[in-house]
N, C-alpha and C positions, 0 to 999 in steps of 0.2 A: 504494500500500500504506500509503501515512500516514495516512488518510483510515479504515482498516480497524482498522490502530494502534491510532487515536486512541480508536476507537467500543470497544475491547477498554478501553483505560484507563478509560472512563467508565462500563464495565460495562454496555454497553449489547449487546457481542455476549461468548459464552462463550469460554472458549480451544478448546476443540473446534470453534464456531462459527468463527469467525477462520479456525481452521487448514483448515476443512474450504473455505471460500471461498477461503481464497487461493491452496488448490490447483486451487478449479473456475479463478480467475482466470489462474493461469499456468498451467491447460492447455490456455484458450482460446487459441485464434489470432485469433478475429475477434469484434468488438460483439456479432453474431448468436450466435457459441458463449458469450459470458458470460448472455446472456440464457436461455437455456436450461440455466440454472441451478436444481436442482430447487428445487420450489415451497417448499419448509421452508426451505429458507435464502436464498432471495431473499424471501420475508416476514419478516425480520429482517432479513436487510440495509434492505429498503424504509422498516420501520418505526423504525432505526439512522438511518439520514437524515432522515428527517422530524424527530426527537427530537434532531439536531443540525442543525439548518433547511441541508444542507445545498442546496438550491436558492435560498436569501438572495439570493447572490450575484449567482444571474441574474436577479432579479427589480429590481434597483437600478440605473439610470442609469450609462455608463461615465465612470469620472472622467476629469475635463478634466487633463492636466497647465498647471502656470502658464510661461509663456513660451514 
């Protein structure tokens, strides 16, 4: 949900929007029920993440720790 948060502070999803996902999200039980999130708000979520890259992360070498 920090990730949802975050996309609300940045104005990138509405408070309606927000609110309306994070009830799809806590009423799923499983990955396959978050998916099946109606089309209007999973194109905003999709395009919420794209506009905070968040796929970066997987795309970047795992850091080494030293020692």
């Amino acid at each position: 949900m920090y990730t949802l948060d975050e996309m609300l502070s940045r104005s990138l999803l509405t408070a309606g929007q927000h609110a309306e996902i994070s009830a799809w999200i806590a009423r799923a039980k499983t990955p396959e029920a978050i998916m099946e999130m109606p089309d209007h708000l999973w194109r905003k979520l999709t395009l919420a993440s794209a506009l905070m890259n968040i796929d970066a992360d997987l795309t970047q070498p795992p850091l080494l720790s030293a020692g």
